[in-house]
N, C-alpha and C positions, 0 to 999 in steps of 0.2 A: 580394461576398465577405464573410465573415460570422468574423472573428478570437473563437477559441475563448477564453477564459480556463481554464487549465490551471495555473493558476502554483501551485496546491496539492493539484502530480497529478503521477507519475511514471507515465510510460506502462512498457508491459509489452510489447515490441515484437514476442515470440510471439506476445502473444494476437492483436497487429493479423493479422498471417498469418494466424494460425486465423480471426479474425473475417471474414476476408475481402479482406485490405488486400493491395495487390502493392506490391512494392520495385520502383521507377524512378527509377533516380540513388541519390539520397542520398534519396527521398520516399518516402512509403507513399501511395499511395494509394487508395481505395475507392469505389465509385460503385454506385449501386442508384438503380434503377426505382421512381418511386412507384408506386400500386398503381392510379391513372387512367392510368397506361400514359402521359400527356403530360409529364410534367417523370420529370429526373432527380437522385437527390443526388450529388453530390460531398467526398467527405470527405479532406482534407490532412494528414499532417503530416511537417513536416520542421524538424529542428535545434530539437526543445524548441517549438515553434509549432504547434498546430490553426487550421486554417481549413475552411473548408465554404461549398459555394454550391450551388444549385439552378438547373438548366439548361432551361428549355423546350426540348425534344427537336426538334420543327417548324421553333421558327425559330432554335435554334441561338442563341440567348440565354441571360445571365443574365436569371433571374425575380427582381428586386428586393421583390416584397410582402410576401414571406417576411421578410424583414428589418423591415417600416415597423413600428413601435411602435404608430401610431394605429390605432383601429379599422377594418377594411378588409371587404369583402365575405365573404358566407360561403364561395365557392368559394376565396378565394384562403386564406381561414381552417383550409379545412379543411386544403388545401397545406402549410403553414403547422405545422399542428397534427402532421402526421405526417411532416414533416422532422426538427424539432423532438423528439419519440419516436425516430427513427433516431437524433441525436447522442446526446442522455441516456444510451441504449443501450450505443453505444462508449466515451463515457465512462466508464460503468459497468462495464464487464467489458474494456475495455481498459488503463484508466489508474488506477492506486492513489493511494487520497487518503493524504497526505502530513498523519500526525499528529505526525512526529517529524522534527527539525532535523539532528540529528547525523546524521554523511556515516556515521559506523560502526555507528549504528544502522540505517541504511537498507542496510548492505553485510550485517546480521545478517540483515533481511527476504530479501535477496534469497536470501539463503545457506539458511535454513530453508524458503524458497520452492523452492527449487532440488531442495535435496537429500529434505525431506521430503514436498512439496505442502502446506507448510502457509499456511494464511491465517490473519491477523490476524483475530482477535476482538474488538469492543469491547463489553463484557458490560454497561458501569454506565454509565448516560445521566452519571449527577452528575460520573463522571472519564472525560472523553474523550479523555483521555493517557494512560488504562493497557488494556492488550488482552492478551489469553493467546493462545498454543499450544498445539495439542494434537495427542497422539499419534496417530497414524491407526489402528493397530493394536486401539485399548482407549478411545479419545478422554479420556484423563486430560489433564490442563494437563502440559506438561513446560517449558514457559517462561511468564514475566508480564515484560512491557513496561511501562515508566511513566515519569512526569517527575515527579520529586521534587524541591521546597527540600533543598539539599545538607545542612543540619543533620538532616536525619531522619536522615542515615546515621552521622552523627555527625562531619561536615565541619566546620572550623571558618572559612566560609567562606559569604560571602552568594553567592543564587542560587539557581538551579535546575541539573539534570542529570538523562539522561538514564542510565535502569539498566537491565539485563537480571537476573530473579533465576530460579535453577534450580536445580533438584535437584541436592543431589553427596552422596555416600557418608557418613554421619552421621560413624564412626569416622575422617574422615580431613578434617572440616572443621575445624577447631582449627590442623590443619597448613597451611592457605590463605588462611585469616581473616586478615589482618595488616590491617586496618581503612585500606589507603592504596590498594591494588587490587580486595582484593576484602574484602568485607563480612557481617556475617549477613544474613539472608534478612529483608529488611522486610514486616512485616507477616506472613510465613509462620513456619511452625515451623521455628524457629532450627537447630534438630537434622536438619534437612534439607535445608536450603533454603541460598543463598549471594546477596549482591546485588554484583551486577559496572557497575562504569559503567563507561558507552560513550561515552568524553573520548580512546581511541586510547591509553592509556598503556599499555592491555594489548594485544600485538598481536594481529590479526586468529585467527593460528593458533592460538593459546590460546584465544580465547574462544571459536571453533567447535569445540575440543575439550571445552570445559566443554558448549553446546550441547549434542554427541553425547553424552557423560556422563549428562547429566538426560534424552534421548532415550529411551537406554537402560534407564536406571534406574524410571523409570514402569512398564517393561514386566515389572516383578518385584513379587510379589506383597506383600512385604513394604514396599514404599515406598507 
């Protein structure tokens, strides 16, 4: 049995379903035929855990070669090679890599996941803490994600945090800006833009209403 490392991965427990996975107990599990028709894989997960093995079909074994490190034969290689492409797989379009700490920023993923179908972008190799949004309607950015040193925002406070910045209404950001919840827009044009962190002091309902605000607002010709 072959313990996944996941621990910088949030699984997405539709996609298991869609990918394939059946619910047993509290377990998902997934199994597929390699393509020599003699072993099978096994794929686990339960309670925050991946695991995976490969089964000789005949004799009703685990096939341990799959696992050995050292250099091993080429049949058991090629075995091997194409189990191996099956996890990466679900990995991949199962379980979200986890760029971001905050429990509120990860409840904003699911929430724009949810409600828009949107996925995270991460556009700049050099910051791979900041990622956009985008409308599906027009594909404009209606959100940018990032982790900033808290003085960029004008915190007087060492660290880092976690921000959401998004579109809101020009004429009525003045009325919002109070630089302790919500912020101008870093980096963007200030006359459009607002930075909100995600430290929970603004609750959940508010911030998915700013969300749907700059959702909205992308889809207008003048923003």
């Amino acid at each position: 049995m072959r313990n996944l490392d996941i621990s910088n991965r949030i699984v997405d427990l539709n996609k298991l379903i869609n990918y394939g996975f059946k619910k047993v107990n509290n377990s998902y599990i997934y199994e597929k035929t390699l393509s020599n028709d003699e072993f099978e894989v096994i794929a686990i997960y339960n309670n925050d855990a991946f695991s995976s093995k490969v089964i000789d079909i005949d004799l009703h074994e685990e096939y341990l070669l799959v696992d050995v490190a050292t250099p091993i034969g080429r049949y058991a290689a090629e075995i091997k090679i194409e189990y191996e492409e099956i996890l990466d797989d679900i990995i991949d379009k199962c379980f979200r890599e986890v760029r971001f700490k905050s429990f509120q920023t990860n409840q904003l993923i699911d929430y724009v996941g949810d409600k828009y179908s949107s996925d995270l972008e991460f556009l700049w190799k050099k910051f791979p803490n900041y990622a956009i949004c985008r409308n599906n309607l027009n594909n404009k950015w209606y959100l940018v994600l990032c982790t900033l040193e808290k003085s960029k925002l004008g915190i007087d406070e060492e660290g880092k945090i976690e921000v959401v910045i998004v579109k809101y209404p020009n004429n009525k950001i003045k009325d919002v800006v109070d630089n302790a919840l919500i912020f101008e827009g870093y980096h963007m044009n200030k006359n459009h833009w607002i930075s909100i962190p995600l430290d929970n002091r603004l609750s959940n309902e508010e911030l998915f209403s700013y969300i749907d605000i700059s959702y909205d607002l992308v889809n207008t010709k003048s923003h």
